[in-house]
Structure formats: C-alpha cells, structure tokens
PDB file with one MODEL, atoms N, CA, C and O in Angstrom:
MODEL        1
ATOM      1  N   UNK A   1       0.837  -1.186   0.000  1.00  0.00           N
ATOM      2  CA  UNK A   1       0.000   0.000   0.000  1.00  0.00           C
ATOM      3  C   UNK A   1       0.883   1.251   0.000  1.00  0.00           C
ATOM      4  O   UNK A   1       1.792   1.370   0.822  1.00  0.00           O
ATOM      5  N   UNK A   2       0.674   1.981  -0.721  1.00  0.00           N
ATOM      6  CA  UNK A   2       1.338   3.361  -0.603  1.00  0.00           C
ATOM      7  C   UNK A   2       0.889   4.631   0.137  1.00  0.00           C
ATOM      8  O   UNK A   2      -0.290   4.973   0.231  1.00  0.00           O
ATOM      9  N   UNK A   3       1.894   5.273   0.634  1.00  0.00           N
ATOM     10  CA  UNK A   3       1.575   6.030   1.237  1.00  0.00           C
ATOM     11  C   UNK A   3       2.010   7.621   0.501  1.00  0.00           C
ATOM     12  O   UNK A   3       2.439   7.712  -0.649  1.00  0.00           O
ATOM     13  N   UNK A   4       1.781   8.884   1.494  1.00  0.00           N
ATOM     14  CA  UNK A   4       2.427  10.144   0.901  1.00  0.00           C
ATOM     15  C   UNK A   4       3.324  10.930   2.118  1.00  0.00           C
ATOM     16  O   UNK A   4       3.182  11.089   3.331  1.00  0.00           O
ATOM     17  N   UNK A   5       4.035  11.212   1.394  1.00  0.00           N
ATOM     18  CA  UNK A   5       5.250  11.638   2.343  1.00  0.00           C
ATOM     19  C   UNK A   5       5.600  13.315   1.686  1.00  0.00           C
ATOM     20  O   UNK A   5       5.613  13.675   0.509  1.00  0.00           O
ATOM     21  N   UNK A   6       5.852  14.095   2.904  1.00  0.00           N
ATOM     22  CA  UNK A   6       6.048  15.432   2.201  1.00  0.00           C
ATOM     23  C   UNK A   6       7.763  15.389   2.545  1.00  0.00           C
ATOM     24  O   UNK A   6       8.229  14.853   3.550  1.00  0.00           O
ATOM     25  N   UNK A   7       8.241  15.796   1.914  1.00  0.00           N
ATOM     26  CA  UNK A   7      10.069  15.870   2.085  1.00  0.00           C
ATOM     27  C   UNK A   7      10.548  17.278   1.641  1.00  0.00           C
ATOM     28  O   UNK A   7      10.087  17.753   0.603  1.00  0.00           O
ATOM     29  N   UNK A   8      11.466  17.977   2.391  1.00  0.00           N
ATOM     30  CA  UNK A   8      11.944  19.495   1.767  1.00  0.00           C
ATOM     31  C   UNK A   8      13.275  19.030   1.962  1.00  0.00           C
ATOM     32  O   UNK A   8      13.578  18.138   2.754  1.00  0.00           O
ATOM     33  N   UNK A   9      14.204  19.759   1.093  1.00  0.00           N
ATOM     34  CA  UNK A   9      15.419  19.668   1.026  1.00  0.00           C
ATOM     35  C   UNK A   9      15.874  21.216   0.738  1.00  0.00           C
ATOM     36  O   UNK A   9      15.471  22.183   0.092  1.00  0.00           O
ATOM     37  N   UNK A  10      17.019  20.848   1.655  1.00  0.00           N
ATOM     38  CA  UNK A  10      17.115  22.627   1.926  1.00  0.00           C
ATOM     39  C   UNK A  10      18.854  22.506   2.057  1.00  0.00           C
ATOM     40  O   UNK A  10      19.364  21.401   1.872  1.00  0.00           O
ATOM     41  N   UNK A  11      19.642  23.590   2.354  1.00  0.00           N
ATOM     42  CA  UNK A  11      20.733  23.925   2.624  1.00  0.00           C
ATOM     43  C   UNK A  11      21.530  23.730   4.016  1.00  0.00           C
ATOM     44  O   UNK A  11      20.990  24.145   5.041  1.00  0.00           O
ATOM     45  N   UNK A  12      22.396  23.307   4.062  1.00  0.00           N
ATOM     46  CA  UNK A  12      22.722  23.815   5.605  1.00  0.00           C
ATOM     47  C   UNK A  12      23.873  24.693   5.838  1.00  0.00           C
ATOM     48  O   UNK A  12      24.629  24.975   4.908  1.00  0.00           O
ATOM     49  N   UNK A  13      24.068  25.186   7.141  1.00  0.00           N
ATOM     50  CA  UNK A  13      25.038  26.271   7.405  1.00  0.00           C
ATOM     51  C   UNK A  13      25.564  25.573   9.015  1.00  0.00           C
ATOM     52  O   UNK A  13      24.915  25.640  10.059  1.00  0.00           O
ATOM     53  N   UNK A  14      26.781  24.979   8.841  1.00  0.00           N
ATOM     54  CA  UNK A  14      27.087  24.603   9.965  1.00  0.00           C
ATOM     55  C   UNK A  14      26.650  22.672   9.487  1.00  0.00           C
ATOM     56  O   UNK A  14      26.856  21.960   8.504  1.00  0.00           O
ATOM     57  N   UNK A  15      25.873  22.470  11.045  1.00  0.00           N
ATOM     58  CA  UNK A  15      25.127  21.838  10.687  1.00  0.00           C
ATOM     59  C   UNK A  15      23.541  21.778  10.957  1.00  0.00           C
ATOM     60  O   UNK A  15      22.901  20.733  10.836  1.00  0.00           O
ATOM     61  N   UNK A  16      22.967  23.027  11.342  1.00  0.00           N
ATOM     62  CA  UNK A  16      21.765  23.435  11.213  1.00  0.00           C
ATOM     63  C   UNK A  16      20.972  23.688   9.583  1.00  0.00           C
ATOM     64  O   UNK A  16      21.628  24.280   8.725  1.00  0.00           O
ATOM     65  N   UNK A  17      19.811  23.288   9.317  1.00  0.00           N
ATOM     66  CA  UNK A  17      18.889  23.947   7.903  1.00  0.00           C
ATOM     67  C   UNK A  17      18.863  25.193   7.877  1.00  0.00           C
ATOM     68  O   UNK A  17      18.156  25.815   8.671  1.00  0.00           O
ATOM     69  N   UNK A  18      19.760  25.907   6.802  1.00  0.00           N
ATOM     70  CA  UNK A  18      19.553  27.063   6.363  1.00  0.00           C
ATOM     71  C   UNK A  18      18.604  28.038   5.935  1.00  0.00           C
ATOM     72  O   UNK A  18      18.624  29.242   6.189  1.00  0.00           O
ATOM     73  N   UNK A  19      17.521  27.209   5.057  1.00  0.00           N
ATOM     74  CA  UNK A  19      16.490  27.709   4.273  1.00  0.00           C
ATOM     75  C   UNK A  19      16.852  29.072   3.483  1.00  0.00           C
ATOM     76  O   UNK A  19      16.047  30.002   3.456  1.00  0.00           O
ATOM     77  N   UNK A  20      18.148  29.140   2.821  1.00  0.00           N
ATOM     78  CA  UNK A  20      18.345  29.815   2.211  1.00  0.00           C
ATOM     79  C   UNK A  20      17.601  29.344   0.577  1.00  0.00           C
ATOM     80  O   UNK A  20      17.533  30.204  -0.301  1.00  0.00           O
ATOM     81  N   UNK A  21      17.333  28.605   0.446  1.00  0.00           N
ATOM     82  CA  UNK A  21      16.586  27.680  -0.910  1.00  0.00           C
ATOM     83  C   UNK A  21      15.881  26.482  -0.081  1.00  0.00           C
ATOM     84  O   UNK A  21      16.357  26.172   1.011  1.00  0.00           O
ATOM     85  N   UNK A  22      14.769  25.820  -0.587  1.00  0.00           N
ATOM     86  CA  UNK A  22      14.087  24.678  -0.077  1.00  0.00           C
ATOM     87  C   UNK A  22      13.234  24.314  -1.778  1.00  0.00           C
ATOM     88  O   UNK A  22      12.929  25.086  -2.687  1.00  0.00           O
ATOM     89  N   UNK A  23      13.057  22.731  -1.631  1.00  0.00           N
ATOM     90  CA  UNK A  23      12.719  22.080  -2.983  1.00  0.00           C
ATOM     91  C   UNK A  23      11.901  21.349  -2.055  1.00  0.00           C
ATOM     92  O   UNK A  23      12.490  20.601  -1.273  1.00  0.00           O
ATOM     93  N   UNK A  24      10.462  21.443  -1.994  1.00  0.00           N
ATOM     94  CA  UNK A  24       9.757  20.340  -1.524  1.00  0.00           C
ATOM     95  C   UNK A  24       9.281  19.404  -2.685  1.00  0.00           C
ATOM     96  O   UNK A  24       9.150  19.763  -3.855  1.00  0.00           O
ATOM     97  N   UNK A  25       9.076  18.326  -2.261  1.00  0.00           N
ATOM     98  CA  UNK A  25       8.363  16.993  -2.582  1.00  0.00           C
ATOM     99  C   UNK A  25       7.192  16.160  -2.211  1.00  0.00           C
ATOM    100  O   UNK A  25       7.592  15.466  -1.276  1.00  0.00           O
ATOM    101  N   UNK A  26       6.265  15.942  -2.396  1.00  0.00           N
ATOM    102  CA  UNK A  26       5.007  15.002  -2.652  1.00  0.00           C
ATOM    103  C   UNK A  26       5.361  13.987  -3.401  1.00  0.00           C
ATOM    104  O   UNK A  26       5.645  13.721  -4.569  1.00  0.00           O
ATOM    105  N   UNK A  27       5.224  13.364  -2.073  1.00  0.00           N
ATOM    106  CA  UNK A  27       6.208  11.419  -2.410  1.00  0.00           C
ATOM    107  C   UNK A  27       5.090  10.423  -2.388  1.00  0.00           C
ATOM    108  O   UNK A  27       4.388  10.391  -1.377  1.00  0.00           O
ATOM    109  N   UNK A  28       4.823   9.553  -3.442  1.00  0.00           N
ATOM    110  CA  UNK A  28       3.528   8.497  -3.257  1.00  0.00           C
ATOM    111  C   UNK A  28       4.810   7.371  -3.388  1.00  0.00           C
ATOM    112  O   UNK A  28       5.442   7.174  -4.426  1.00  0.00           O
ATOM    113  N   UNK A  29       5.064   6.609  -1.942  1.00  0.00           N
ATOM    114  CA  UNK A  29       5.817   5.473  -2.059  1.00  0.00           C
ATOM    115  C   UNK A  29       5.589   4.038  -0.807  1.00  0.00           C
ATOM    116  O   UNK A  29       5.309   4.368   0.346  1.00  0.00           O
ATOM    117  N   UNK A  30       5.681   3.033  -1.025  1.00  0.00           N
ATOM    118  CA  UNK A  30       5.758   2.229  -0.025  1.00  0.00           C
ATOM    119  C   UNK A  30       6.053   2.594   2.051  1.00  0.00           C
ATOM    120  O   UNK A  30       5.504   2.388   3.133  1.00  0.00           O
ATOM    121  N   UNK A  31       7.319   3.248   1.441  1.00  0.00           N
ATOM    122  CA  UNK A  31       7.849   3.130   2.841  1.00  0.00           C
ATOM    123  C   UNK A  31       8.869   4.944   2.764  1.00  0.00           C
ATOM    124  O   UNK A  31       9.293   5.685   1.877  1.00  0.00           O
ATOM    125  N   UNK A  32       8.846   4.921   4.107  1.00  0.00           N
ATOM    126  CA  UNK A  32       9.913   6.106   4.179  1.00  0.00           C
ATOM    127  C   UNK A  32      11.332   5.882   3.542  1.00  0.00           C
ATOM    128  O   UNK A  32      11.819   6.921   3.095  1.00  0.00           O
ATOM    129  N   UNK A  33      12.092   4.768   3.405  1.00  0.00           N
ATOM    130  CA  UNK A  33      13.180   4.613   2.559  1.00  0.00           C
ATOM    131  C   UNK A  33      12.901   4.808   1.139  1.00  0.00           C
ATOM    132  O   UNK A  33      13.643   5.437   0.384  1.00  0.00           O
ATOM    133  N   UNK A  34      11.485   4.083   0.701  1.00  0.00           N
ATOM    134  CA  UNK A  34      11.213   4.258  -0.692  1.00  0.00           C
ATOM    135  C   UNK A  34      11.175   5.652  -1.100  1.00  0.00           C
ATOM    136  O   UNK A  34      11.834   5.864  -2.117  1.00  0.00           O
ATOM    137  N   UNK A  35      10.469   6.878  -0.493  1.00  0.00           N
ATOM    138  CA  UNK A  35      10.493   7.874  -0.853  1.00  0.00           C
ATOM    139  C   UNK A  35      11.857   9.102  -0.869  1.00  0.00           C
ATOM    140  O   UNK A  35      12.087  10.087  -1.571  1.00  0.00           O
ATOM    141  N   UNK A  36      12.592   8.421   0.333  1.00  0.00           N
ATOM    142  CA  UNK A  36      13.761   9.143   0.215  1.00  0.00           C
ATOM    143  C   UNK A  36      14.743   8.743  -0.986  1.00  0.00           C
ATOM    144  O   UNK A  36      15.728   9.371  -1.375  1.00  0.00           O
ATOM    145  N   UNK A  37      14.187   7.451  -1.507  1.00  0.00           N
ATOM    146  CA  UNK A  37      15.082   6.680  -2.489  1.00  0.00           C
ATOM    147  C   UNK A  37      14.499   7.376  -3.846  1.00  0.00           C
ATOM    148  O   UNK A  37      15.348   7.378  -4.738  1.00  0.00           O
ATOM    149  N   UNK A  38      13.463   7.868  -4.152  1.00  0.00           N
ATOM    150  CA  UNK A  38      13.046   8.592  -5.095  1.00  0.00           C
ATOM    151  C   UNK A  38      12.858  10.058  -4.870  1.00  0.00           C
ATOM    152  O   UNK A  38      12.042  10.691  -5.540  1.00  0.00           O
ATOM    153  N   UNK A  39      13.427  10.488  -4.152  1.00  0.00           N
ATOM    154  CA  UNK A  39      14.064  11.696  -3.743  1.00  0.00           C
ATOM    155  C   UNK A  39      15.351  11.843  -4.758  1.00  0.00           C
ATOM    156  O   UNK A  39      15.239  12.141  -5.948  1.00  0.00           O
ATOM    157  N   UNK A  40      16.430  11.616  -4.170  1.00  0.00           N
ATOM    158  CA  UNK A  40      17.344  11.063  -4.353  1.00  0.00           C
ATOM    159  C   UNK A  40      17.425  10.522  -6.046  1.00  0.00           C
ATOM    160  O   UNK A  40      18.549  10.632  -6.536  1.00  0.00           O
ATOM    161  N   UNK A  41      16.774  10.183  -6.593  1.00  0.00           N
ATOM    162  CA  UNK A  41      17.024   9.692  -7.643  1.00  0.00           C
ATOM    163  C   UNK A  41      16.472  11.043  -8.543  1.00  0.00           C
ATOM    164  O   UNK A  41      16.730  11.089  -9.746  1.00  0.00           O
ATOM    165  N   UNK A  42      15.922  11.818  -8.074  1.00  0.00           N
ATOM    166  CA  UNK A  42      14.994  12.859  -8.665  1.00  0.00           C
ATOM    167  C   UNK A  42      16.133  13.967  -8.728  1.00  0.00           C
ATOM    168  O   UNK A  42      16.208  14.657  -9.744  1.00  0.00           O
ATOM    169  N   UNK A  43      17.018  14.163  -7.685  1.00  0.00           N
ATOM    170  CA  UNK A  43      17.657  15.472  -7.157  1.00  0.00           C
ATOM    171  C   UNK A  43      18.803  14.984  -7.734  1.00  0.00           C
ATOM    172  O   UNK A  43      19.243  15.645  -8.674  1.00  0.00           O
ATOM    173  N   UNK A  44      19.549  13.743  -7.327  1.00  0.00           N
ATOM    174  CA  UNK A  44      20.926  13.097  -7.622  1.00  0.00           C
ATOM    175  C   UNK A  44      22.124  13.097  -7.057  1.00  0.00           C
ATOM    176  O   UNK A  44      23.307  13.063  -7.399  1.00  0.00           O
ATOM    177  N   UNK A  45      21.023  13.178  -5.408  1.00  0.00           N
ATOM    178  CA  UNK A  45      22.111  13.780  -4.717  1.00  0.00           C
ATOM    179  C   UNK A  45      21.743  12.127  -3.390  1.00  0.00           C
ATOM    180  O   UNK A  45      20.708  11.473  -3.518  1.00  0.00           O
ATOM    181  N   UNK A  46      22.739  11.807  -2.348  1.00  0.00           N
ATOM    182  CA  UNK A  46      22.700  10.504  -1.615  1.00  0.00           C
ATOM    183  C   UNK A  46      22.342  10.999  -0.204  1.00  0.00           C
ATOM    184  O   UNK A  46      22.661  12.154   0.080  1.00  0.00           O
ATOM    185  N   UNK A  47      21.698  10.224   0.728  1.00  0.00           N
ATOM    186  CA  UNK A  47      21.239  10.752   1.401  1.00  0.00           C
ATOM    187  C   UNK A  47      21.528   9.555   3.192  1.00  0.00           C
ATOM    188  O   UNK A  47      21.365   8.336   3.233  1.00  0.00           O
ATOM    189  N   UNK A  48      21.789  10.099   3.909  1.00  0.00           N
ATOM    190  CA  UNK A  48      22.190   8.932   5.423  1.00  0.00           C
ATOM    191  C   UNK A  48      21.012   9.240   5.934  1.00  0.00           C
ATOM    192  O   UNK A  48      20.264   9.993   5.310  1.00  0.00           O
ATOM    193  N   UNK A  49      20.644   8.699   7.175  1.00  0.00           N
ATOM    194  CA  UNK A  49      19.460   9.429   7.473  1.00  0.00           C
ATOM    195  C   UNK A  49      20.614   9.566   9.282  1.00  0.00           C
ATOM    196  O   UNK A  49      21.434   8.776   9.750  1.00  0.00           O
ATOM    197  N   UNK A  50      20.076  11.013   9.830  1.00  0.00           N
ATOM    198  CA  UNK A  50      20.725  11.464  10.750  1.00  0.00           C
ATOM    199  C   UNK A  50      19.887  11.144  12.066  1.00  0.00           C
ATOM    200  O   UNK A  50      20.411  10.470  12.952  1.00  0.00           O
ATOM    201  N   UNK A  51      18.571  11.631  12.198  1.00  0.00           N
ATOM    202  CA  UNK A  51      17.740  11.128  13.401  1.00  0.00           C
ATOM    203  C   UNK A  51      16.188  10.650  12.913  1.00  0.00           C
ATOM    204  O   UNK A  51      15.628  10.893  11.844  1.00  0.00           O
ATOM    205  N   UNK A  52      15.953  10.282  13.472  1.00  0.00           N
ATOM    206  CA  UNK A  52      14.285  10.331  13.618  1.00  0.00           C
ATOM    207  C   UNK A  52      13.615  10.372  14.844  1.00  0.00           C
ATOM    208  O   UNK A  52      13.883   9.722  15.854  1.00  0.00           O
ATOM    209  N   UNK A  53      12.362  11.520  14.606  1.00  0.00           N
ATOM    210  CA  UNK A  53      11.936  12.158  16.307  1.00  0.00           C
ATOM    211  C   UNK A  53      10.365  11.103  16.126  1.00  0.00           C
ATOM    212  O   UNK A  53       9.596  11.026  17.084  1.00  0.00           O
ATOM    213  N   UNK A  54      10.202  10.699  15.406  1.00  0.00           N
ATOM    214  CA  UNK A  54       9.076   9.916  15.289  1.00  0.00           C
ATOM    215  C   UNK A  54       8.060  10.553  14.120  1.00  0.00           C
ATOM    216  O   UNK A  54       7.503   9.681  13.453  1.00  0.00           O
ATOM    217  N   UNK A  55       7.798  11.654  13.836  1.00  0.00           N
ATOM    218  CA  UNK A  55       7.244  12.425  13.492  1.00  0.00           C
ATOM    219  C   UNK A  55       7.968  12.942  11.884  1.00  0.00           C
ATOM    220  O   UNK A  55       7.527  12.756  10.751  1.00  0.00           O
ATOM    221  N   UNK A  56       8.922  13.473  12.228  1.00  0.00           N
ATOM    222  CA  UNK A  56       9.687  13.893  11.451  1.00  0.00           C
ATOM    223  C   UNK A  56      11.178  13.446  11.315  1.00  0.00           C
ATOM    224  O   UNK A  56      11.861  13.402  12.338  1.00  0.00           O
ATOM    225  N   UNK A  57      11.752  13.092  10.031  1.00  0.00           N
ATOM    226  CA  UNK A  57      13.113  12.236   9.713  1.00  0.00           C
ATOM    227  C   UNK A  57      14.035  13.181   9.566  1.00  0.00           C
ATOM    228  O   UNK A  57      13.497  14.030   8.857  1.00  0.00           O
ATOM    229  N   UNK A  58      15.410  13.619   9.899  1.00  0.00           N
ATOM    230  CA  UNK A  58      16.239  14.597   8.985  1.00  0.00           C
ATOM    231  C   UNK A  58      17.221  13.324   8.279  1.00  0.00           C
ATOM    232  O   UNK A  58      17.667  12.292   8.780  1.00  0.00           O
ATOM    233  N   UNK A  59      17.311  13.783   7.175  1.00  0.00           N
ATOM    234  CA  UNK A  59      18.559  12.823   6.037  1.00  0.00           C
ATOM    235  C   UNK A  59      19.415  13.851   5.619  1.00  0.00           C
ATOM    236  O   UNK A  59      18.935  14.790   4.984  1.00  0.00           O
ATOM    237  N   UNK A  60      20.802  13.808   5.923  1.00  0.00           N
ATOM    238  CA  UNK A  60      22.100  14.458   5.435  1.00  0.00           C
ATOM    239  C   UNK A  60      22.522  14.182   3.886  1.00  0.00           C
ATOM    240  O   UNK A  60      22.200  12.994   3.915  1.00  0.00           O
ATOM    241  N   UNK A  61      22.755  14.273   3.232  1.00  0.00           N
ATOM    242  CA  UNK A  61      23.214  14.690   1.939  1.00  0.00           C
ATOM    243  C   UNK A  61      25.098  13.880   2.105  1.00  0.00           C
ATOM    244  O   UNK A  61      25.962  14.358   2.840  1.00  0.00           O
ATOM    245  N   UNK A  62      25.270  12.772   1.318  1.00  0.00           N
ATOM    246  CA  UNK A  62      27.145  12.108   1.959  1.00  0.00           C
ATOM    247  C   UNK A  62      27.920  12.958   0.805  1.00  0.00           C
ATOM    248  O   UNK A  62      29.022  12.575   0.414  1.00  0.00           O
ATOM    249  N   UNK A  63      27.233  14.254   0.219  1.00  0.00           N
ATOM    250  CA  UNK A  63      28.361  14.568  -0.855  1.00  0.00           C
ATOM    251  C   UNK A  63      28.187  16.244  -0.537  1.00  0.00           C
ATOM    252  O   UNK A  63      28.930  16.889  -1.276  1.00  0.00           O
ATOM    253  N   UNK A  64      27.463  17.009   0.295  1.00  0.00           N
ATOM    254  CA  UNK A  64      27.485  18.118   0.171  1.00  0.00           C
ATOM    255  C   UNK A  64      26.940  18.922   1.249  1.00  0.00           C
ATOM    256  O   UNK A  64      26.590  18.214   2.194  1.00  0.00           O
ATOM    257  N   UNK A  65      26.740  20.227   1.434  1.00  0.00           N
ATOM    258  CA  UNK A  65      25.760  20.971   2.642  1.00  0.00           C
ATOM    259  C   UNK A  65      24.060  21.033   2.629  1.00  0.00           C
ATOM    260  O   UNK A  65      23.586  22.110   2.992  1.00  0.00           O
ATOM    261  N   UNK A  66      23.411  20.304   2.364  1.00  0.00           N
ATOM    262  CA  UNK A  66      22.530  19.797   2.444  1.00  0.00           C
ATOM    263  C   UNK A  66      21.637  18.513   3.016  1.00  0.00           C
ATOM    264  O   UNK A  66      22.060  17.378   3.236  1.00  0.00           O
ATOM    265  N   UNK A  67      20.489  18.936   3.168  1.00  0.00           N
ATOM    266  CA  UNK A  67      19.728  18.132   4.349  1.00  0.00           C
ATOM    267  C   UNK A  67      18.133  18.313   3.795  1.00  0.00           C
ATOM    268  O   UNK A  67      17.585  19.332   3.374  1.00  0.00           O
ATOM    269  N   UNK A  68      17.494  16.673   3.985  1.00  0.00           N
ATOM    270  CA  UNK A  68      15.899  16.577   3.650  1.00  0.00           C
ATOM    271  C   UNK A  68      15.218  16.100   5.083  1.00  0.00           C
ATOM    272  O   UNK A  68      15.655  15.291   5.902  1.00  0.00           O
ATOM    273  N   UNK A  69      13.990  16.883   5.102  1.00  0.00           N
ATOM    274  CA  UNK A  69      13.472  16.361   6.372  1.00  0.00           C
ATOM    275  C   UNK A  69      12.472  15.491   5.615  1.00  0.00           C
ATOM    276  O   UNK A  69      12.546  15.744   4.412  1.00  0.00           O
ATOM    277  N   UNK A  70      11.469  14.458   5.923  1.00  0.00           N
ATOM    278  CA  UNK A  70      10.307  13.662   5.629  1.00  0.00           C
ATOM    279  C   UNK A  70       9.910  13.644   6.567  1.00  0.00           C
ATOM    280  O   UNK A  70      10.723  13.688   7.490  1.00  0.00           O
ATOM    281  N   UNK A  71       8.510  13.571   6.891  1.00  0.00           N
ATOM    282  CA  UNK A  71       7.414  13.611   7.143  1.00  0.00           C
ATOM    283  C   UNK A  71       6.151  13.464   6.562  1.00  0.00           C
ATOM    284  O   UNK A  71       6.063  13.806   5.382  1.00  0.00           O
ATOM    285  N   UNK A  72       4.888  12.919   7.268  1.00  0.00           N
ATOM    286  CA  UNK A  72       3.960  12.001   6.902  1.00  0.00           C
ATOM    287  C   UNK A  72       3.193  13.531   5.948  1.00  0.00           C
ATOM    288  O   UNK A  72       2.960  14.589   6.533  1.00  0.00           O
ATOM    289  N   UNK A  73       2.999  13.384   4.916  1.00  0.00           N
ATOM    290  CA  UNK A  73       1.653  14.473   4.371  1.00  0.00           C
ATOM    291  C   UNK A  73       0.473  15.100   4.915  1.00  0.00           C
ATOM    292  O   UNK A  73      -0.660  14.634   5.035  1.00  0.00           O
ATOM    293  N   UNK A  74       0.765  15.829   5.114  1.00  0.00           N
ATOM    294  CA  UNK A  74      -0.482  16.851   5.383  1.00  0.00           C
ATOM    295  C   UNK A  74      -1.086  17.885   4.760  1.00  0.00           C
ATOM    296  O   UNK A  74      -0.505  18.899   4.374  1.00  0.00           O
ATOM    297  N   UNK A  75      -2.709  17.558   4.609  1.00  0.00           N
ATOM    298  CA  UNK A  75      -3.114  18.499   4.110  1.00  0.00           C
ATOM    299  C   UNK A  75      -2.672  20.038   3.685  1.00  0.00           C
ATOM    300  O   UNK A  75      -2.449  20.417   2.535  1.00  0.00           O
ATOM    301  N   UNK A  76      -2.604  20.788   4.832  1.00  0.00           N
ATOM    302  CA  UNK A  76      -1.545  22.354   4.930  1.00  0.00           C
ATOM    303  C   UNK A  76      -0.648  22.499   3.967  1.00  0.00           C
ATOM    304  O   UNK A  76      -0.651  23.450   3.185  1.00  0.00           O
ATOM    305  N   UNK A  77       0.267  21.468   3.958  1.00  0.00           N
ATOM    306  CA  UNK A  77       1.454  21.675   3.152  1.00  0.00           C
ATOM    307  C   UNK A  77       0.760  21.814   1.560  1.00  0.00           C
ATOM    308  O   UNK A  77       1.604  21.861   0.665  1.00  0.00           O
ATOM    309  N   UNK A  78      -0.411  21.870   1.204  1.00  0.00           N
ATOM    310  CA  UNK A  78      -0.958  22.327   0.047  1.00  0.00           C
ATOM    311  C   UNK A  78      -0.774  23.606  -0.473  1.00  0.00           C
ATOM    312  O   UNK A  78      -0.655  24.009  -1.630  1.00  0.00           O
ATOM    313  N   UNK A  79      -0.777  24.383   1.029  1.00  0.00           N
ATOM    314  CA  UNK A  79      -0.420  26.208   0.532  1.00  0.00           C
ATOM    315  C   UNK A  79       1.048  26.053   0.701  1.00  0.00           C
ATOM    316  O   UNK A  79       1.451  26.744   1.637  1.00  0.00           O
ATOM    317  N   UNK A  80       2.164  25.242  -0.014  1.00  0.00           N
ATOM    318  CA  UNK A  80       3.223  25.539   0.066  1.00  0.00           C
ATOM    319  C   UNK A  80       3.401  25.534  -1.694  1.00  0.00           C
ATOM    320  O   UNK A  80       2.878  24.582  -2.274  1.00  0.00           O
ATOM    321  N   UNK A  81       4.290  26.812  -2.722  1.00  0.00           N
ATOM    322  CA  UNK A  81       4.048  26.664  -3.940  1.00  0.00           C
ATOM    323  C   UNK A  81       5.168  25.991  -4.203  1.00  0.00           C
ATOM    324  O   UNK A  81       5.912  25.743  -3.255  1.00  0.00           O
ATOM    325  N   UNK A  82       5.482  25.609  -5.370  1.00  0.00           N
ATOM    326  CA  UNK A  82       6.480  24.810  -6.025  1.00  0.00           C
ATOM    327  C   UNK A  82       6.475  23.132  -5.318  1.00  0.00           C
ATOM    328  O   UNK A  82       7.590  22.612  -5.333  1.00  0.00           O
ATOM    329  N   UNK A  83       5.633  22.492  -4.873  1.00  0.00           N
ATOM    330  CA  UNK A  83       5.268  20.799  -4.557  1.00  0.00           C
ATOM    331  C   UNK A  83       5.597  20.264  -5.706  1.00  0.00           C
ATOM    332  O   UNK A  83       5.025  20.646  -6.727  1.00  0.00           O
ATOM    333  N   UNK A  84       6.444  19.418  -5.742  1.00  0.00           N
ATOM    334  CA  UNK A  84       6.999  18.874  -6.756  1.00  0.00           C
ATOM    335  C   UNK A  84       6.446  17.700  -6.671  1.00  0.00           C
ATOM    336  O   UNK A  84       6.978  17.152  -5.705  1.00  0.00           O
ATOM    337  N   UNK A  85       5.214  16.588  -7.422  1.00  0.00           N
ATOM    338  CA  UNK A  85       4.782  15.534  -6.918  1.00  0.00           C
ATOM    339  C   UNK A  85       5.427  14.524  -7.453  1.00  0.00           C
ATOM    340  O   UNK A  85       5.650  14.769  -8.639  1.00  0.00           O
ATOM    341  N   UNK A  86       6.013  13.035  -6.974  1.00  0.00           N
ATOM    342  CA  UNK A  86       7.028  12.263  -7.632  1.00  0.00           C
ATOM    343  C   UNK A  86       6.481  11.022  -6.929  1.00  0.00           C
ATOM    344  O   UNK A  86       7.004   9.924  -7.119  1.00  0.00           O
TER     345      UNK A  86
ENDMDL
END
C-alpha cells in the first residue's frame, strides 16, 4: 500500500537547515526509505538518514551541505508553492 510523504530539502550552514533555498516533494511510495530513495534519484544527490523524532526524519546529503526532512503528508502543506509531486 502506498503512502504520501512530504520531504523538503534545503541547505545547511554549519550543521543546522539554512532555508536559504528549499525544494519540496510530494512522495507516493511504499515506505519512508522508498520515498527518500526517489528523492534522491529525482535530485541526484545521496542521502544517510541522521535522526528520527518519530514524526519527522532529517537525512544528510554524503556529498554536500545539504539536508531533507520527511514527514507524513499533510493536508496544509498544500499552501506551500512549487510541490513537486514524484
């Protein structure tokens, strides 16, 4: 069964999210690996995953200053423009 996953990928400074740029995503995939895995294949960039709070995932970027959070879809995130659906 698939699910939807919202994912932003953003910049970092240090090692905090910058949000100097952010690329969100609308992910229809199996599992939270599946969607970060078509993330990732979309952007072309590799991804570790750093924590998970239950709620929300952060994934580090193994080639650069960048970082994607995932999290489960929510309605709201509709008024966000540029949703890239994949």
């Amino acid at each position: 069964m698939q699910s939807i996953f919202y994912v932003e990928i953003t910049d970092t400074y240090g090692e905090d999210a910058n949000y100097s740029w952010v690329k969100r995503f609308k992910v229809h995939a199996s599992s939270a690996l599946g969607a970060i895995r078509k993330v990732s294949m979309e952007t072309g960039l590799n991804f570790r995953k750093e924590w998970d709070s239950g709620d929300l995932t952060r994934y580090d970027s193994t080639r650069c200053a960048v970082c994607a959070f995932l999290s489960g879809y929510e309605d709201q995130a509709e008024h966000y423009l540029g949703v890239k659906s994949l």
